[in-house]
C-alpha positions in Angstrom: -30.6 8.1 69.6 -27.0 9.7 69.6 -26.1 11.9 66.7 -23.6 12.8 65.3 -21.0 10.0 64.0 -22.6 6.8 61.9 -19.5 4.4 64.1 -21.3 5.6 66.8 -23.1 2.7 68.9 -26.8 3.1 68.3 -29.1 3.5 71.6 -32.4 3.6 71.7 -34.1 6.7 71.9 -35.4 8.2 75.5 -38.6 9.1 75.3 -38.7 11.4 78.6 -36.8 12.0 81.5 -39.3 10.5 83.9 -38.3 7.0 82.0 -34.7 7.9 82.8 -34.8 9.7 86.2 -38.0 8.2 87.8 -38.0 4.7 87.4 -35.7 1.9 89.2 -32.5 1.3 87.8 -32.8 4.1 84.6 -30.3 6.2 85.7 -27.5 3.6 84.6 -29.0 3.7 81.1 -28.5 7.8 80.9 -24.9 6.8 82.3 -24.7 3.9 79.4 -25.5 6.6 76.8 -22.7 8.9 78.3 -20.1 6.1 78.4 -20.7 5.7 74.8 -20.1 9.5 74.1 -17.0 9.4 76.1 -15.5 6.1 74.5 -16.5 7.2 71.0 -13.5 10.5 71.7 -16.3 12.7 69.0 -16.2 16.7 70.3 -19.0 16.9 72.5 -20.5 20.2 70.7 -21.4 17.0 67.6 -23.5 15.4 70.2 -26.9 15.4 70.6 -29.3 13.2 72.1 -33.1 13.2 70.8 -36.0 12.7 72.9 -39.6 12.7 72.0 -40.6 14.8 74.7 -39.3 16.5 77.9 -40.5 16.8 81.2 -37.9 18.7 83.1 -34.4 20.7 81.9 -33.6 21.0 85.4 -34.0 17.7 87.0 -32.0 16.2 83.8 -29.4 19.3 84.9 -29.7 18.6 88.5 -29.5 14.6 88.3 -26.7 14.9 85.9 -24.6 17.1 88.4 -24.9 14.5 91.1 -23.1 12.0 88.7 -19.5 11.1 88.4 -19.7 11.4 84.3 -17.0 9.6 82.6 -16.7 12.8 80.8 -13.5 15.6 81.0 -14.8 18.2 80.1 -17.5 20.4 82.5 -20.9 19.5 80.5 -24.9 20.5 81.6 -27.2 18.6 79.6 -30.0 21.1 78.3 -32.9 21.0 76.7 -34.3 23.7 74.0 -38.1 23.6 73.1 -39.6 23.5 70.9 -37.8 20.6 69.1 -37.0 18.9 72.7 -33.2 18.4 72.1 -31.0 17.2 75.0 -27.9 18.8 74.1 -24.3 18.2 76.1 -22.9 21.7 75.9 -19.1 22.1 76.6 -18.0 24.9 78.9 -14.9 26.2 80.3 -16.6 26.0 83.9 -19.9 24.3 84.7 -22.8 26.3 84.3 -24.8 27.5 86.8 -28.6 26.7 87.3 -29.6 30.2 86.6 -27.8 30.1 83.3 -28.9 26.5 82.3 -32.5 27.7 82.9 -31.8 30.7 80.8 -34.7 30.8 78.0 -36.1 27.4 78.7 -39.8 27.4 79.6 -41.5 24.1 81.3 -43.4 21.8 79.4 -47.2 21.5 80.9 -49.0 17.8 81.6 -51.7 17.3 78.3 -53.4 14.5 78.0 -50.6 12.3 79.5 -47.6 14.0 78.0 -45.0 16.7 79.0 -45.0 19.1 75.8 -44.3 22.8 75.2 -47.4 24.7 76.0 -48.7 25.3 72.2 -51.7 27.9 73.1 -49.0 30.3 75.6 -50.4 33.6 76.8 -46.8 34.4 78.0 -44.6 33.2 81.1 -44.8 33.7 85.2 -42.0 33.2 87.3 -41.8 32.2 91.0 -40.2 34.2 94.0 -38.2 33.9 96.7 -40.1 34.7 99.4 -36.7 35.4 101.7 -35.2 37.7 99.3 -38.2 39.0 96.7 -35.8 38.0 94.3 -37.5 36.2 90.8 -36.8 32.5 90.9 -34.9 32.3 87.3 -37.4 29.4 85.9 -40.5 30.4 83.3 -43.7 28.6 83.6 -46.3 29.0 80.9 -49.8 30.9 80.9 -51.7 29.0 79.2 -54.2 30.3 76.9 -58.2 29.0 76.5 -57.4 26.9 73.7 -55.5 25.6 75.6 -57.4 24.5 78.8 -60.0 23.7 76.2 -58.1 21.0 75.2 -57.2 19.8 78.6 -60.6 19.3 79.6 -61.2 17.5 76.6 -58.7 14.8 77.3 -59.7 14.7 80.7 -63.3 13.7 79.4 -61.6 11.1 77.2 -59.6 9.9 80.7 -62.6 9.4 82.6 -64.2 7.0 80.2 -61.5 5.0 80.3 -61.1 5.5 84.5 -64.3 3.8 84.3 -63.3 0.9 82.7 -60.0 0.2 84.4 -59.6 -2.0 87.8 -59.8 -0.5 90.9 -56.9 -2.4 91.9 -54.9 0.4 89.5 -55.9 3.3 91.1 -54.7 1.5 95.0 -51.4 0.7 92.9 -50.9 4.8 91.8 -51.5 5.5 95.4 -48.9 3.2 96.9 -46.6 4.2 93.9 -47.1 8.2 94.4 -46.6 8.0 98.1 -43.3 5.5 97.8 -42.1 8.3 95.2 -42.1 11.5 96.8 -40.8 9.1 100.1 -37.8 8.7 98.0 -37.5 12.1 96.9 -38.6 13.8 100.2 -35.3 16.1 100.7 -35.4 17.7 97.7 -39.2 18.5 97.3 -38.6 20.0 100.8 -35.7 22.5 99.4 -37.7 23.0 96.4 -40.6 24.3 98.3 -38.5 26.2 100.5 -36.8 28.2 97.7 -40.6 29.1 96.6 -42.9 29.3 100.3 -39.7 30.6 102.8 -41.3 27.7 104.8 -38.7 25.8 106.6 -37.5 22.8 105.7 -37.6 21.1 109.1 -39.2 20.9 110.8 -42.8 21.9 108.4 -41.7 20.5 105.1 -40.0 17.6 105.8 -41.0 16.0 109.2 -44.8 17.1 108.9 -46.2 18.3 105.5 -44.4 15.3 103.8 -45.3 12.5 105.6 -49.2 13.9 106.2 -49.3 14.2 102.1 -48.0 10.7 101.9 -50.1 9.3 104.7 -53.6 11.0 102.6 -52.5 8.9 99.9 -52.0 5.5 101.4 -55.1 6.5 103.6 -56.7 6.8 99.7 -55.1 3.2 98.5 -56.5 1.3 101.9 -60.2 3.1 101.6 -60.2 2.0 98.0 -59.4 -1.6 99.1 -62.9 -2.3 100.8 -66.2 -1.2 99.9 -67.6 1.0 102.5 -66.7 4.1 100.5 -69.6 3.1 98.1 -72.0 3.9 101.2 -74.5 0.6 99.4 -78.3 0.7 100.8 -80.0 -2.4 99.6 -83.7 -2.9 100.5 -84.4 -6.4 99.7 -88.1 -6.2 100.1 -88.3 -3.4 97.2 -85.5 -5.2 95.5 -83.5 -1.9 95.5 -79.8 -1.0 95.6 -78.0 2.2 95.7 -74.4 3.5 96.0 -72.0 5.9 95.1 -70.3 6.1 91.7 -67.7 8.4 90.2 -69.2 12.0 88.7 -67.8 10.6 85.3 -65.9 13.7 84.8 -62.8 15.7 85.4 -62.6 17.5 88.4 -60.9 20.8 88.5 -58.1 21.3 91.5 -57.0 24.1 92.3 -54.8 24.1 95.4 -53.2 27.1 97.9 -50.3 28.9 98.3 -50.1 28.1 102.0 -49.5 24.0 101.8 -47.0 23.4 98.7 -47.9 19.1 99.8 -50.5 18.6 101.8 -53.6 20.7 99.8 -51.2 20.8 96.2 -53.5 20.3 93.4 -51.6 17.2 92.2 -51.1 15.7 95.6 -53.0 16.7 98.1 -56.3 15.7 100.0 -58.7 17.0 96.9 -56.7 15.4 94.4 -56.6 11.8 96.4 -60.5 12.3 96.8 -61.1 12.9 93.4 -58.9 10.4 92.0 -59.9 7.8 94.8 -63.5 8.7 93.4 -62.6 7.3 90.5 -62.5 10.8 88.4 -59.8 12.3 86.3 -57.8 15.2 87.7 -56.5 18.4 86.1 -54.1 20.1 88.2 -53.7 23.8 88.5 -50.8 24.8 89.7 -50.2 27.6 92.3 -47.8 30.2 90.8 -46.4 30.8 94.3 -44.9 27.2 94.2 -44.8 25.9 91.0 -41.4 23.9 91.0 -42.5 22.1 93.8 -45.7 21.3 91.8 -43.7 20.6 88.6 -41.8 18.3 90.2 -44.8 16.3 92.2 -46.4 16.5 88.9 -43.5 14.3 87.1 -43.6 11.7 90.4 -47.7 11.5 89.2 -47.3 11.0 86.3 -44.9 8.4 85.9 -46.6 6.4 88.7 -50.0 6.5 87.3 -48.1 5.6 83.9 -46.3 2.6 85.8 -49.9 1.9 87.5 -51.4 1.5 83.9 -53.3 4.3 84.7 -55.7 5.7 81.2 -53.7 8.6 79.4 -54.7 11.7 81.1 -56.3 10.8 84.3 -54.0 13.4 85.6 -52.9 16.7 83.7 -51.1 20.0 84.8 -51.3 23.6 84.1 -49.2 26.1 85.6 -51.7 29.7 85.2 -54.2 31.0 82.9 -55.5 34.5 83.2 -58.2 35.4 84.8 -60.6 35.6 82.4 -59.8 32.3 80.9 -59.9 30.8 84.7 -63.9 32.0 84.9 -64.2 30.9 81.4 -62.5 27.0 82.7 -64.9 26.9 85.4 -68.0 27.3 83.6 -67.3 24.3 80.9 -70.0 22.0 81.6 -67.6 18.9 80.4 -65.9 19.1 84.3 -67.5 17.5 86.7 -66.6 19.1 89.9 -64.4 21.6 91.2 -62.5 22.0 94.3 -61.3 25.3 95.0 -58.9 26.5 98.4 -58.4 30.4 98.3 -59.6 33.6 98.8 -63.4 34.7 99.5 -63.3 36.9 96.4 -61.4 34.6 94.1 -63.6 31.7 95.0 -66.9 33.9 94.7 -66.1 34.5 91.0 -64.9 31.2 90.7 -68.5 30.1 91.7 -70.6 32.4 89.9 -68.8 31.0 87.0 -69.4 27.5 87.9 -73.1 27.9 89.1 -73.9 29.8 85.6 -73.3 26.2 84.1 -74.3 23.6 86.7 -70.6 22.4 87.3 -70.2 21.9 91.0 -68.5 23.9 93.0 -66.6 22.9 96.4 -64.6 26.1 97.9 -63.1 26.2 101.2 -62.6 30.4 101.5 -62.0 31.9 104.7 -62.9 31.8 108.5 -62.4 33.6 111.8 -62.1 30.6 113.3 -62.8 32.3 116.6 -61.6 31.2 120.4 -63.6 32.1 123.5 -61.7 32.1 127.0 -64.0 31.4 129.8 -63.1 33.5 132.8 -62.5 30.1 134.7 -60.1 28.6 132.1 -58.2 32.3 132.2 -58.0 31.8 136.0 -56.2 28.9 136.2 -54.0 28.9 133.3 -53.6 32.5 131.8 -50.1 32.4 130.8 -50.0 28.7 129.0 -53.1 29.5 127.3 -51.3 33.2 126.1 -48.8 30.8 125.1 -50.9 28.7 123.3 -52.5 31.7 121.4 -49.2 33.1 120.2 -48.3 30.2 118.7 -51.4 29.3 117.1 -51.7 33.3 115.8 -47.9 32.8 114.2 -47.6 29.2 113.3 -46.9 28.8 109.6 -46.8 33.2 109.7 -50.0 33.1 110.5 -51.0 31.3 107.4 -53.4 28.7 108.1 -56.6 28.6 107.5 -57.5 27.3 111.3 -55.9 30.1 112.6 -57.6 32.2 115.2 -58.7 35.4 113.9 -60.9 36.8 117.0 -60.3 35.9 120.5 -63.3 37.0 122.7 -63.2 37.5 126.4 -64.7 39.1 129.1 -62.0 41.8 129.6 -61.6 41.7 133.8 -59.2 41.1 135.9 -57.8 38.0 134.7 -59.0 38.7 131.3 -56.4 42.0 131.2 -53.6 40.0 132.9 -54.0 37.5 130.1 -53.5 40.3 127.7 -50.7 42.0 129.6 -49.1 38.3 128.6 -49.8 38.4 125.0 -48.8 41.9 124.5 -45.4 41.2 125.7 -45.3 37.7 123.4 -46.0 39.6 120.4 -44.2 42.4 121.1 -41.2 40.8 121.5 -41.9 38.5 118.4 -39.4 38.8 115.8 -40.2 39.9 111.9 -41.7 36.2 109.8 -41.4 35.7 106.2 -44.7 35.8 104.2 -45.6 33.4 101.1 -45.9 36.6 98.7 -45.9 40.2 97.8 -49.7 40.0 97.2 -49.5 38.2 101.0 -47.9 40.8 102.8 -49.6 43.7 100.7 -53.1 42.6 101.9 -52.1 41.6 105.1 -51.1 45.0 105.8 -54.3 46.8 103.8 -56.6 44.1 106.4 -54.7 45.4 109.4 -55.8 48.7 108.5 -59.5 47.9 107.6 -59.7 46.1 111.0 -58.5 49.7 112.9 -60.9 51.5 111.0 -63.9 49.1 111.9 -63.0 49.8 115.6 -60.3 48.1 116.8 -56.4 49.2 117.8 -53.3 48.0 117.7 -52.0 47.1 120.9 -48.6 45.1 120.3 -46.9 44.4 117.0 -43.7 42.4 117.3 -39.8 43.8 116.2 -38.8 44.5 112.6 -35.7 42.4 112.3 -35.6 42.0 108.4 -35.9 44.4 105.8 -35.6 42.2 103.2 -38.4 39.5 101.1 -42.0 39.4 101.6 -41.4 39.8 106.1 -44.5 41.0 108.1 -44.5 41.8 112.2 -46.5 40.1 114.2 -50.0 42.2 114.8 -52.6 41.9 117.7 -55.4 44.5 117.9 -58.0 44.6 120.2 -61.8 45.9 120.4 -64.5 46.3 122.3 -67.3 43.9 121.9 -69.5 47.2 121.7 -67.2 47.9 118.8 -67.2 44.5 117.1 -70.9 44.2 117.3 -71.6 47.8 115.6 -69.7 46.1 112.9 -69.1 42.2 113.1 -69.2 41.5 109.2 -65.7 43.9 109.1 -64.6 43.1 111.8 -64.1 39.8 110.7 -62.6 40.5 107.2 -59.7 38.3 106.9 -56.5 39.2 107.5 -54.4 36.0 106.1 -50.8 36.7 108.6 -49.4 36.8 112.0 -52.5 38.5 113.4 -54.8 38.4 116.0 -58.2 40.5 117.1 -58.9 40.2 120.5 -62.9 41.0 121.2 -63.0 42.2 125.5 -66.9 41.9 126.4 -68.1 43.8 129.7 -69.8 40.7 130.6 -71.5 37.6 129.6 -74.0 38.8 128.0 -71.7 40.6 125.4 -69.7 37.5 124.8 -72.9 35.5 124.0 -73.8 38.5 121.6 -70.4 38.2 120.2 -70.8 34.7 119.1 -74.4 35.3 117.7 -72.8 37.4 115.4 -69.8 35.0 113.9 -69.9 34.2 110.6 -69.9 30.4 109.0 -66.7 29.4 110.0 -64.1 26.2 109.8 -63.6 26.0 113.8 -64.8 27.5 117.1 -63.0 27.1 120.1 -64.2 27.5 124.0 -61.3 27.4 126.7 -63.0 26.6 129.7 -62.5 26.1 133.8 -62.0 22.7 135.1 -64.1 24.2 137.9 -68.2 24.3 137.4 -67.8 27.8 137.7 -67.7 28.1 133.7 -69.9 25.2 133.1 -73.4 27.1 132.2 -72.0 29.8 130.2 -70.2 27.0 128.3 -73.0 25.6 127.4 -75.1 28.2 126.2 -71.6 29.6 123.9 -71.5 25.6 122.6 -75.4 26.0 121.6 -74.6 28.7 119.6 -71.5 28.3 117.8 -71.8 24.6 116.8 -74.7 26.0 114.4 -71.6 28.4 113.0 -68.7 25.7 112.8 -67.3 22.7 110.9 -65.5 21.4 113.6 -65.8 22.0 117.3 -62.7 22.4 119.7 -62.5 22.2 123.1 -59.3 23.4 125.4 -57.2 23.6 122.5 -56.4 26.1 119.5 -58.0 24.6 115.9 -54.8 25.2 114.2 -54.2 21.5 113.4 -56.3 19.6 111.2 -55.9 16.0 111.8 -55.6 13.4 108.9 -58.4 11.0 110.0 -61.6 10.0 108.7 -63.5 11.1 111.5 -62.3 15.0 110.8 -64.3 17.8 108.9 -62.7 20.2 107.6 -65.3 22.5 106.3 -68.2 24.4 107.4 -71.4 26.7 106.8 -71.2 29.5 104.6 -69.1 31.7 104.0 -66.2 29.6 105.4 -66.9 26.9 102.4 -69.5 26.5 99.7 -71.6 23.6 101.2 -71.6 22.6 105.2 -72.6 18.9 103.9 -69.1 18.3 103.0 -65.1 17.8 104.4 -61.5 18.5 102.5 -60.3 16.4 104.8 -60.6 12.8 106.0 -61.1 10.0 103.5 -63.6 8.2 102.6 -66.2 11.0 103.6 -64.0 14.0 101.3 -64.6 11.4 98.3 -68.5 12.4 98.5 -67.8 15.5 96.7 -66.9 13.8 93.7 -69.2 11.1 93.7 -72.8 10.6 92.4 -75.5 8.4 93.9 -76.9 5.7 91.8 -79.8 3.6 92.4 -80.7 0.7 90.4 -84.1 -1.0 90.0 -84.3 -4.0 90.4 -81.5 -4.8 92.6 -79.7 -6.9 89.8 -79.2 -4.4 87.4 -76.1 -3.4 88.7 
């Protein structure tokens, strides 16, 4: 409704933003209302349009910009919680995003509506990873009340999930995908504002696309039936499948992939959803524009879907307390965790305490073995290799290769002599966070202590933002087997520790003592000279990896349903299970139901 003069011409009133900015053809109706404003010649500081709720003062400011307005004078259109009031604010010059964000704080997803948060435990701001500058947008803590209430709806949601076609949820997935298509370019600059991560070619030619892909992949599993995993036995007249845990499951996503693992887009919130379960978001507070905004594309396509109220919800932070106290409500049904060892370990003990299951991918080693053959024949490409496996991303993955073991002669130290030089000449890389860099440095240190020493570290060439150097260190395998468990203490960055063994014997002893980890990789001769000690190394770490590589660094993690990304303990919670590849990352969300007879399904 427009205020402010009875002659005016009525409109109806806009309910939200994603009615006006996320669905086909409603930006001419936000143009419609500011025709009307501009023909009725009232000062624009009488004018107000109402809404019932708000999802986003910046996209409405950042739509409105790119608009030819029929209106003269410089106008930001801005909305002031609590009474959610779109105001058209004359200025003498058009105000800047910083100062139309000034004192706004973003509404959270409840229960299938943007509102203020109501239960706030105070504000968080992002960063600028490129500058360690605060981003100049608030995002609320929410309190316990709060959450309480969020898993509450979510309970109501998955009733209803249960009740509502299949057919829906394939719809939301097509929908979701087709939106953040469309609005690719500027999720990719949000991110980047937020991660440092570059735009292209990671955010938008890769990250993108493999988010989008996940959730098509999620739509076409969703269209058969195999994902039910049915075993009838006709002569007991017995039938039993997979159904959804008839709960909301708890996603809580990374700082390292603002798309691909992002609790409200990526692979554990299309297995849960696909699963048939409710989500609730949490949102990383590294990245949580980008989240915001994939958030409001959810929503409004589960809405157009005719998706139940609530089957997905978003929260921005909680403290820590009141993030133990979350994951021990019995009400959720699962909870899928990507993180830190320690964080995730709390998280769990939390969970356990109250039977609510709990899926965490935490940290590996991820380690590489070059067999003296393989370093033979191809030293230099495979030093290549490493260095770019060791700094992709800043070293942020969490496939990248830790330890590198190798028998340290004489091709073994020419291989080295490479990858010293690499490093060493490797320029300064921008990490995801204060906290980041901070630990990254402090696990450097507590590697050298264990034993090892720093060998090349690469130029400082920026003094500014959250920017780390490139690290390798190096240790005997005498060393690392005194103390294997810190030597591999993670150190999440551009670093590398390279393990040099005397002699097979040690690099078989090196392997024994790897951890549980996501990947282990074996570089290997095309000669038979290496054949033998390969296969006694592939004997023993397939019993201590997810996935096993071959020739190749484990950086990439291919979206397929033949992949598993997971492994045994510590490097996830249960080695039974994948984050990755639909429908077999769906399991963790489902429950297996038998009925007896046959026909009472």
């Amino acid at each position: 409704m427009v205020g402010g003069s009875a002659d005016l011409p009525a409109t109806r009133v806009l309910s939200s933003p994603l009615d006006i900015f996320h669905a086909g053809g409603r930006d001419a109706e936000m143009e419609a209302v500011f025709r009307q404003v501009a023909a009725s010649n009232l000062p624009l500081d009488q004018v107000e349009i109402a809404c019932v709720s708000c999802a986003s003062p910046l996209l409405a400011w950042e739509k409105a910009a790119r608009f030819d307005w029929p209106v003269t004078l410089s106008a930001v259109l801005v909305v002031c919680p609590p009474d959610s009031v779109w105001r058209i604010i004359p200025t003498s010059r058009q105000l800047t995003r910083t100062e139309a964000c000034m004192g706004i704080v973003h509404p959270v997803l409840v229960a299938g509506d943007w509102r203020p948060s109501r239960k706030q435990g105070g504000t968080l701001r992002a960063f600028n990873p490129q500058t360690g500058e605060a981003r100049p947008d608030e995002y609320p803590v929410s309190s316990f009340e709060e959450l309480h209430e969020v898993v509450q709806a979510g309970v109501e949601a998955a009733e209803a999930l249960d009740e509502c076609p299949i057919g829906r949820r394939v719809q939301f997935f097509e929908l979701f995908a087709g939106a953040i298509d469309r609005d690719r370019e500027e999720l990719a600059a949000a991110a980047h504002l937020e991660t440092a991560l570059p735009v292209s070619p990671r955010l938008l030619d890769v990250e993108i696309p493999r988010t989008t892909r996940q959730l098509r992949m999620a739509a076409d599993v969703l269209r058969g039936d195999a994902w039910r995993g049915q075993v009838a036995d006709q002569a007991a007249d017995l039938l039993s499948e997979f159904h959804p845990l008839g709960a909301p499951v708890l996603v809580i996503g990374p700082n390292n992939f603002p798309f691909a693992f992002n609790a409200v887009a990526g692979g554990d919130f299309a297995a849960a959803l696909a699963a048939g379960n409710p989500v609730i978001a949490k949102a990383h507070p590294g990245h949580p524009e980008t989240t915001r905004r994939l958030a409001e594309l959810c929503a409004a396509s589960a809405a157009e879907a005719g998706l139940p109220k609530g089957v997905v919800q978003m929260f921005y932070h909680c403290s820590p307390e009141d993030g133990l106290r979350l994951a021990g409500q019995r009400a959720l049904g699962a909870i899928a965790f990507t993180g830190s060892r320690p964080a995730g370990l709390r998280l769990k003990a939390a969970a356990d305490a109250e039977g609510v299951l709990f899926y965490g991918e935490l940290s590996a080693a991820n380690p590489v073995f070059l067999l003296p053959g393989a370093l033979e024949e191809r030293r230099l490409e495979i030093a290549h290799e490493l260095f770019t496996s060791m700094t992709l991303g800043c070293g942020q993955f969490c496939t990248r290769p830790a330890i590198v073991a190798l028998v340290g002669d004489d091709a073994g130290e020419r291989f080295l002599a490479a990858l010293r030089e690499l490093v060493g000449a490797a320029a300064s890389q921008v990490l995801l966070g204060s906290g980041v860099r901070d630990r990254f440095h402090r696990a450097c240190e507590a590697l050298v202590r264990a034993g090892a020493s720093r060998t090349a570290t690469g130029r400082v060439t920026r003094t500014t933002g959250f920017a780390a150097e490139p690290v390798l260190l190096e240790a005997s395998a005498a060393a690392f087997l005194r103390a294997p468990r810190e030597c591999q203490l993670e150190a999440f960055g551009p670093m590398t520790l390279i393990v040099k063994a005397t002699d097979e014997g040690e690099l078989l002893g090196t392997a024994r003592e790897i951890e549980g980890t996501l990947t282990a990789s074996v570089y290997t001769g095309t000669a038979s000279a290496d054949a033998l000690l390969f296969h006694r190394l592939r004997s023993v770490l397939i019993r201590r990896c997810g996935r096993f590589v071959v020739n190749k660094m484990p950086t990439g993690v291919t979206v397929s349903p033949a992949m598993n990304h997971g492994g045994p303990w510590p490097a996830t919670t249960h080695p039974g299970f994948t984050a990755v590849g639909l429908p077999r990352s769906m399991q963790r969300f489902m429950a297996l139901k038998c009925f007896d007879p046959a026909s009472a399904r």
